[in-house]
VEXKE-628409 format. One line per field, with one value per atom (N, C-alpha, C): residue number from 1; x, y, z; atom name. Coordinates in nm, 4 decimals. Example, Ala and Ser with C-alpha at 12.3 -4.5 7.8 and 13.67 -1.06 7.14 Angstrom:
// residues 2
seq [1; 1; 1; 2; 2; 2] $
u [1.3190; 1.2300; 1.3200; 1.2850; 1.3670; 1.2900] $
v [-0.5690; -0.4500; -0.3300; -0.2250; -0.1060; 0.0030] $
w [0.7800; 0.7800; 0.7800; 0.7080; 0.7140; 0.7870] $
atom [N; CA; C; N; CA; C] $
***
This chain:
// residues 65
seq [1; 1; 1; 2; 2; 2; 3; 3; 3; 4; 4; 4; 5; 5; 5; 6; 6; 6; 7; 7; 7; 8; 8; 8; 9; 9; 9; 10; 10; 10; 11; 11; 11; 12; 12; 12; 13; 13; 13; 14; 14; 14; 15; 15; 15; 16; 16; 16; 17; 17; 17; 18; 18; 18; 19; 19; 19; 20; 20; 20; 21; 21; 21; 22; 22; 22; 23; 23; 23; 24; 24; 24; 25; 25; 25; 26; 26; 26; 27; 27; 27; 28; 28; 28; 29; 29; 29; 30; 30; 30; 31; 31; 31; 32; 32; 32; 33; 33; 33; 34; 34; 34; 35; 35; 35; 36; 36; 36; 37; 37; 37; 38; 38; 38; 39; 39; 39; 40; 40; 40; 41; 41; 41; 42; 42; 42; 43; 43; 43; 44; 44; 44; 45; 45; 45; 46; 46; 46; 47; 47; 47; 48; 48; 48; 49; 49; 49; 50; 50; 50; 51; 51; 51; 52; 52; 52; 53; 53; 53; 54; 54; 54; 55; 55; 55; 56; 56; 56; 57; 57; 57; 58; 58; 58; 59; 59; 59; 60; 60; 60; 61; 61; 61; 62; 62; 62; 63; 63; 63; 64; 64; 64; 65; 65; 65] $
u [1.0066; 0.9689; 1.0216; 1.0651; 1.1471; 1.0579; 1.0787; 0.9742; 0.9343; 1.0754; 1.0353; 0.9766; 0.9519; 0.8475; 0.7137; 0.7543; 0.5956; 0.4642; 0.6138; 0.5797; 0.5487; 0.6256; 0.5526; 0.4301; 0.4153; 0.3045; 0.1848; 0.2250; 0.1119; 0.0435; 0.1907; 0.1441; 0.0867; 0.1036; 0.0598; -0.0888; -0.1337; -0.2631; -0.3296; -0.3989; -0.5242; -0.3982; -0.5028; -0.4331; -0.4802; -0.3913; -0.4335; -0.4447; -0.5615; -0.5514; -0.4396; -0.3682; -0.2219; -0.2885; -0.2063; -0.1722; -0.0740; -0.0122; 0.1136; 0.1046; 0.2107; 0.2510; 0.3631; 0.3221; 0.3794; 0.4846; 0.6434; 0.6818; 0.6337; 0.5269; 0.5054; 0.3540; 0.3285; 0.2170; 0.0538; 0.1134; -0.0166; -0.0385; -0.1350; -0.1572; -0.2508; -0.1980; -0.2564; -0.3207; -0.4765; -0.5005; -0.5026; -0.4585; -0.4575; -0.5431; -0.6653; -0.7932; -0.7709; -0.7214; -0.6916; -0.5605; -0.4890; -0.3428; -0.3636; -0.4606; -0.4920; -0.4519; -0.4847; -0.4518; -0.3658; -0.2263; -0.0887; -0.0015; 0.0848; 0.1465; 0.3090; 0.3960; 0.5378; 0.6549; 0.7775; 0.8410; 0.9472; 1.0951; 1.2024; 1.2100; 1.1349; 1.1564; 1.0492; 0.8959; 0.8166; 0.6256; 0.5909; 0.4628; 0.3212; 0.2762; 0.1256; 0.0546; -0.0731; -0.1503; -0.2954; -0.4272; -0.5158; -0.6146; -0.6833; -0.7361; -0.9270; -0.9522; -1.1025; -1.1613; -1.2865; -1.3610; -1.5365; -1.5273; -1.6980; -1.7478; -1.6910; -1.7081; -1.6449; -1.6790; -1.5997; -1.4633; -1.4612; -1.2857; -1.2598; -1.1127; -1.0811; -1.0447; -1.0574; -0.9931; -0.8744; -0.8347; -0.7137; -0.6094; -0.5145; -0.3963; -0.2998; -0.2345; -0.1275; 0.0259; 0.1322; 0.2415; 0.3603; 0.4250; 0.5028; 0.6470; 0.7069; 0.8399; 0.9195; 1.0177; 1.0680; 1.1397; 1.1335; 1.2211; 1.1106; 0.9783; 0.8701; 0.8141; 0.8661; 0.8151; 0.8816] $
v [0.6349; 0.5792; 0.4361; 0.3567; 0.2534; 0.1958; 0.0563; -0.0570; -0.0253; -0.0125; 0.0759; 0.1385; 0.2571; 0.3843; 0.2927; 0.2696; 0.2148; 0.1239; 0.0327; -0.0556; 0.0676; 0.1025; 0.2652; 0.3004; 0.3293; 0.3946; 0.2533; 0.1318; 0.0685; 0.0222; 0.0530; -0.0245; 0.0581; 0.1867; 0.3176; 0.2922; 0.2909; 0.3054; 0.4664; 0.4948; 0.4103; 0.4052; 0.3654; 0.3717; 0.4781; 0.5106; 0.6742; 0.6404; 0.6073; 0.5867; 0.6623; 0.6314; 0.6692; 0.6560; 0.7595; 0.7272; 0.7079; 0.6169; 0.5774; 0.6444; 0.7564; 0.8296; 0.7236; 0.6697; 0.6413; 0.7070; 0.6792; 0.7581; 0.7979; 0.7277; 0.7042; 0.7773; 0.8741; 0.9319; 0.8501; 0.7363; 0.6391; 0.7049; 0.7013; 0.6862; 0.5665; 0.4762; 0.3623; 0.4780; 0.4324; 0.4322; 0.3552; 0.3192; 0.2379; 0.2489; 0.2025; 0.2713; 0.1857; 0.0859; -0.0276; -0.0522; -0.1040; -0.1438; -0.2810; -0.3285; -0.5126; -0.4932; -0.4258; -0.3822; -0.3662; -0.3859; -0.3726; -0.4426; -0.5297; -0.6174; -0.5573; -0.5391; -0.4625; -0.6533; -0.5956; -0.6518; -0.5500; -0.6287; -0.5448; -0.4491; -0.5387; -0.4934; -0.4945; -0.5373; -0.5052; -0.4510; -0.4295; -0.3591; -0.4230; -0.4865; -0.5720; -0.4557; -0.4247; -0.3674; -0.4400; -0.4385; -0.5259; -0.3917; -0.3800; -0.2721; -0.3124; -0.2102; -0.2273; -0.1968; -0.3112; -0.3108; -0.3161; -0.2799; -0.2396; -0.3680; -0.4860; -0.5840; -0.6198; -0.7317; -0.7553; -0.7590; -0.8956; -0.9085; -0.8660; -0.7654; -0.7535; -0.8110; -0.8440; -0.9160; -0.9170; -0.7594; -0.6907; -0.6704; -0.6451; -0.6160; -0.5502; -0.4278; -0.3829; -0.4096; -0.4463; -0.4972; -0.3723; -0.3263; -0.2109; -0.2360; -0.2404; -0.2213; -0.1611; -0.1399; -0.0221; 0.0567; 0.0628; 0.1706; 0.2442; 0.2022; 0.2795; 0.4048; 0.3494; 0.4638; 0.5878] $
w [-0.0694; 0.0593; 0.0665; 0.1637; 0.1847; 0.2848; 0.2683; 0.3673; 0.5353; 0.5693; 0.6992; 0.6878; 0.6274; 0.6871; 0.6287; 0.5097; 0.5063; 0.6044; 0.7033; 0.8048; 0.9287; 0.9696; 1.0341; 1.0092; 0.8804; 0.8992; 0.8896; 0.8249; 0.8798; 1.0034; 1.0533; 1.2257; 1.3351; 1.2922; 1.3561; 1.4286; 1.5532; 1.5932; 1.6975; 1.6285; 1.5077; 1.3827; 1.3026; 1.1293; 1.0866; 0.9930; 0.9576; 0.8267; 0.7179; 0.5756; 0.4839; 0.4131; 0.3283; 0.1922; 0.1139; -0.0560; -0.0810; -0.1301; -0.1920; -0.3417; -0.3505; -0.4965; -0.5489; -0.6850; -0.7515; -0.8341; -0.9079; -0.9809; -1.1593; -1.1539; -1.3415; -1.2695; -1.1690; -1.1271; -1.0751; -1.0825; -1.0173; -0.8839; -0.8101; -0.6833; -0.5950; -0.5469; -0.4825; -0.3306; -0.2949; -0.1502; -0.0636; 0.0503; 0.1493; 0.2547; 0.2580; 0.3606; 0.4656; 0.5281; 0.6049; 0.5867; 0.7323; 0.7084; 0.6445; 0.6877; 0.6001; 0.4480; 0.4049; 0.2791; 0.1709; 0.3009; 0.2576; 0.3217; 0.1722; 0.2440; 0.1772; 0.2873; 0.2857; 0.2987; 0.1834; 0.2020; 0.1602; 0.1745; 0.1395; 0.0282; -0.0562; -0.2355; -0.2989; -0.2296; -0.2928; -0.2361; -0.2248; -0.1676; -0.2507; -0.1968; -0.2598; -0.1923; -0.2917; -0.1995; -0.2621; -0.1749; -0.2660; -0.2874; -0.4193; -0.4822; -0.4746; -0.3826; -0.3617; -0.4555; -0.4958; -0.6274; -0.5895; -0.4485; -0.4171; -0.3433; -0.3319; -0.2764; -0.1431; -0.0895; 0.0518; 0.0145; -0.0531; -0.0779; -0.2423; -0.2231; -0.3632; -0.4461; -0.5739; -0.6539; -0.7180; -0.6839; -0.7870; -0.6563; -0.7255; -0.6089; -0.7374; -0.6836; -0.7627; -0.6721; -0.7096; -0.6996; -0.7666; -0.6584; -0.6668; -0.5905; -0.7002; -0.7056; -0.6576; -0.5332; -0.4415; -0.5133; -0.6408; -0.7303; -0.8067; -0.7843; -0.8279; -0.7330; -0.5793; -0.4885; -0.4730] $
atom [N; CA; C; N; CA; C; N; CA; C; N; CA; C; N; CA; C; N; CA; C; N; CA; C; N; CA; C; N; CA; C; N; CA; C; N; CA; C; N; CA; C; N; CA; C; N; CA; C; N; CA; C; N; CA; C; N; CA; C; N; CA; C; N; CA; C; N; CA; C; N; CA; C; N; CA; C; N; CA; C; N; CA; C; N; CA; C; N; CA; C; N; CA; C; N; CA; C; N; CA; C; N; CA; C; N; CA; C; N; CA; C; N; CA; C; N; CA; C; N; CA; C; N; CA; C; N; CA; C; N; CA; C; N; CA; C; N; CA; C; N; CA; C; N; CA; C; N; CA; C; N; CA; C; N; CA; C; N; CA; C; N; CA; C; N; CA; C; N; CA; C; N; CA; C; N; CA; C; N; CA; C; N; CA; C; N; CA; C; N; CA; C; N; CA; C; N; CA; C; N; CA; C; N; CA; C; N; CA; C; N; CA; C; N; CA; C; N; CA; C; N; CA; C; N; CA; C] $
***
């Protein structure tokens, strides 16, 4: 998957919650587009830990998707 579609599908309204499949078999969820921040080459996403704001964020590599 490449930044565009990913920006697609974040901007989509409503938002439709996504899983991002990893290639080493991770799977990130995206329950909010806030959630995900898209650039050319790399994909932040912040990882909910039961609290308001998350603390964790995983950082994915466009050769990982």
């Amino acid at each position: 998957m490449v930044a565009k579609e990913l920006l697609d599908l974040q901007r989509e309204r409503p938002f439709r919650p996504l899983r991002i499949f990893i290639s080493d078999g991770e799977v990130y969820e995206v329950r909010h587009p806030e959630m995900m921040f898209v650039t050319k080459t790399r994909v932040v996403i912040a990882l909910p830990n039961g609290e308001e704001v998350p603390e964790k964020r995983g950082r994915l590599g466009s050769e990982r998707l």
